[in-house]
N, C-alpha and C positions, 0 to 999 in steps of 0.2 A: 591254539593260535587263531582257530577262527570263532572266537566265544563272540564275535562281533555280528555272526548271523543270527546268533538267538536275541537278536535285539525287539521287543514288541513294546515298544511306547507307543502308546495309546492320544494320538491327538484329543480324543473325546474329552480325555481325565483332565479333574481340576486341580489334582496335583503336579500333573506335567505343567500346566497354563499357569499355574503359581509358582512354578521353579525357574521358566525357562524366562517368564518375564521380571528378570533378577537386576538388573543393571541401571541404577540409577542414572539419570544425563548426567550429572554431576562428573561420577567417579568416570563414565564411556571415554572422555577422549584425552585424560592421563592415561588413561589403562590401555588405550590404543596403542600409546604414544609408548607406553611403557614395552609392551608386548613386542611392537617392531625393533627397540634395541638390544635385545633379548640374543644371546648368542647360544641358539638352542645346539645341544648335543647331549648324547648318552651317557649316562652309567657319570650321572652327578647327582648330589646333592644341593636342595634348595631351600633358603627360607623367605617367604613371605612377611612381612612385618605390617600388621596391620590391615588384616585382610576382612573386616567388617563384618559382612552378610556374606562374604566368601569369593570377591570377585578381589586379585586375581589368582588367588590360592587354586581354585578348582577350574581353573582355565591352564593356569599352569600347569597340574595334574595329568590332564587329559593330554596336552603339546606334548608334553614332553615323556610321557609316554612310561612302560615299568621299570623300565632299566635306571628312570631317575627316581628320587625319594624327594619329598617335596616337603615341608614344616611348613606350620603359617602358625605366629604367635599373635597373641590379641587376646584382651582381658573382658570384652563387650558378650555377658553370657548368651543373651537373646540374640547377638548375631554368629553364636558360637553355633547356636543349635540349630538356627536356620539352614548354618554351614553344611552342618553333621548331619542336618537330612539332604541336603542336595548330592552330599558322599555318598550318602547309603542308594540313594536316590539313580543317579547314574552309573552305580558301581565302579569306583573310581579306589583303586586299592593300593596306589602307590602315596596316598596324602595322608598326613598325619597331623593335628592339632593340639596348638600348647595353651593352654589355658594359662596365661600371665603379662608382663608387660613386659616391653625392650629393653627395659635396664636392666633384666634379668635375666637371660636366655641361657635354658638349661642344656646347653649343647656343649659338645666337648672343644678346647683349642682346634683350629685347622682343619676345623671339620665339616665345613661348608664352601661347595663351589660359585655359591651364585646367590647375592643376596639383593630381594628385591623390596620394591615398598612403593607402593600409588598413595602419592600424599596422605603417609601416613607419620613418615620422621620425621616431619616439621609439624606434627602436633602431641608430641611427646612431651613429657614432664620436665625428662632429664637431660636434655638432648646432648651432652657431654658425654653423661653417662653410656646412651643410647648407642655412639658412634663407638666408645670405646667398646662395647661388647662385641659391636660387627666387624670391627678391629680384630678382636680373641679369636671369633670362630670361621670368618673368614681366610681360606686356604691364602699361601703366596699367588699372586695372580689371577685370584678369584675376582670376580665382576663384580660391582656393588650399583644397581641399575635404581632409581630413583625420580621422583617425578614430584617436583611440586610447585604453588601457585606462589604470583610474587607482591610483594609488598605492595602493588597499583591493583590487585587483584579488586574488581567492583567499587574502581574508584570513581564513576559516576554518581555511587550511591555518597562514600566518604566525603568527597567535597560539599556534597551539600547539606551533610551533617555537618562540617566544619565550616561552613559559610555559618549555618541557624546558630552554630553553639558560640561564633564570633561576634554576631549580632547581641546578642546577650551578656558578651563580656566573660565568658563562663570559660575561665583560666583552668582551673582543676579538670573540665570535665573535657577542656581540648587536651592535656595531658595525660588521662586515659585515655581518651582515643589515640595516639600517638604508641601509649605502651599496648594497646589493643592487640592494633597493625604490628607492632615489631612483637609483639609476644607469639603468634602464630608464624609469620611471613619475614624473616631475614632477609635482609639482603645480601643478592648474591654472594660479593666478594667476601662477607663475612661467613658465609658458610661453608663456601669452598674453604675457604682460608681452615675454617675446622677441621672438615679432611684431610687435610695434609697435616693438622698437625697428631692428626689420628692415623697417620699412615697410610694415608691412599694417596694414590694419583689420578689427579683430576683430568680425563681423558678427554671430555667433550660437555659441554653445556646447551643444549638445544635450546634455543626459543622457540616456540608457538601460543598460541591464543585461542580463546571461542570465546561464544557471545548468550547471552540470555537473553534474550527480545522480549518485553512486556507495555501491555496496552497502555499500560501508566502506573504511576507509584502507588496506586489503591490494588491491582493486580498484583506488583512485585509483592507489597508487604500480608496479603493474605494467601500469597503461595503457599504451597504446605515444606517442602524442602525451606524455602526460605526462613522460615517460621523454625522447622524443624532443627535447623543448623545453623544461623543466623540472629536472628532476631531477640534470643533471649541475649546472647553477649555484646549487641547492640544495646540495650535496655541497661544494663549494667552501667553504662558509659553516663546516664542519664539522672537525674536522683527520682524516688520514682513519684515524690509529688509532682514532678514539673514533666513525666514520660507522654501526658497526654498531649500538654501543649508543645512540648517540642517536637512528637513523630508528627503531629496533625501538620506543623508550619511542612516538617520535611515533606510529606505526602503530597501537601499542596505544590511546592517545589518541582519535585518529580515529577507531577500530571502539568505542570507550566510546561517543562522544557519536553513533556510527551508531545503534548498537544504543538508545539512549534517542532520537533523532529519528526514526530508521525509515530511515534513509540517510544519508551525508553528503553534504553540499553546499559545491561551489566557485562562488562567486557572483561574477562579472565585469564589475565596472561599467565604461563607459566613456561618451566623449564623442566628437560629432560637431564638428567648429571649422573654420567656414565663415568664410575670410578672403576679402578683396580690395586688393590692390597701387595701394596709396596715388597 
């Protein structure tokens, strides 16, 4: 009971300094937001869906303590194993990883109290699919806590790709942008409305927001996250003879309305959607 005194982490180590600085800005203030609706108690079962590099599977782990059992599925192998050292890493012996995807969850009927996901069900394949499994193995009553960005998410940036792609007349390539936005980012009522028809009840819907601040659209578009997560499914939208001339007009755009606000801003609204399994 007290294996908690044998603890010697080593500030010095560049292993600790590479574990502990884990938490992208990005996922912090879903996973904030996720963590406070959280109805922690013992002697449950959890699953994580979606849980990348491991945040909030091994946060979950540690809260909630031996008495719960915790799963986190996800098919991303190199963020599987960054996971699997941060487990072995803090000795964390109640969390378990499924190597596959949500439409497939090897879990038995009713056998899960608490199912969580930091914007990770709104970028699923199957998302019908997806809802009906955590349907399956979700107990009576069970929590289904969720957290994702909405359809205006960085619509500072979108408008002024659909302002350039308007000026060009370019019909096809405002209609992928349009299935872009709705192929990641539903809106609301449509997705609640999925819930319910998968058996939950829609408890609560939080709003809140953050903000990306950047010096101007030369800075936004060579950030590395932006780049990283962004930017190639932007590019798609574009054909890629014409990618040069039309990110350069966007760029320029961007650093106009910097230069006249004092910075540009990516504003990321989203919601918190605390169900329970009818």
């Amino acid at each position: 009971m007290t294996k908690y005194l044998d603890s010697n982490f080593d500030l010095h180590s560049d292993q600790l300094v590479g574990l502990i600085d884990e938490l992208p800005i990005w996922s912090a203030p879903f996973g904030l937001k996720l963590l406070d609706g959280i109805k922690f108690r013992k002697n449950i079962t959890v699953l994580d869906i979606g849980f990348g590099a491991g945040f909030p599977l091994t946060e979950l782990a540690m809260r909630l303590g031996q008495s719960c059992k915790v799963y986190g599925i996800d098919p991303w192998e190199a963020g599987i194993k960054r996971t699997e050292q941060k487990i072995r890493f803090y000795g964390i012996e109640n969390a378990e990883i499924i190597r596959g995807m949500a439409e497939n969850i090897p879990l038995g009927d009713h056998s899960v109290d608490l199912i969580t996901s930091n914007n990770g069900i709104n970028n699923v394949s199957d998302l019908d699919k997806v809802l009906s499994e955590c349907s399956r193995v979700l107990k009576k009553g069970g929590q289904f806590l969720q957290t994702m960005n909405l359809d205006t998410t960085m619509i500072e940036f979108y408008d002024i790709l659909k302002d350039v792609l308007e000026s060009f007349h370019m019909e096809a390539e405002l209609t992928k942008l349009r299935e872009h936005i709705y192929e990641k980012r539903k809106p609301i009522p449509e997705f609640t409305g999925l819930l319910e028809q998968h058996n939950f009840s829609v408890i609560s819907v939080e709003h809140d927001r953050f903000e990306y601040k950047f010096t101007d659209g030369t800075t936004l578009l060579n950030h590395y996250f932006i780049q990283l997560a962004f930017l190639d499914e932007w590019k798609k939208i574009v054909p890629v003879n014409r990618q040069k001339e039309i990110f350069s007009l966007i760029e320029n755009k961007m650093n106009e309305k910097a230069e006249k606000d004092g910075c540009f801003i990516l504003s990321v609204p989203f919601v918190l959607i605390d169900c329970e399994r009818k």
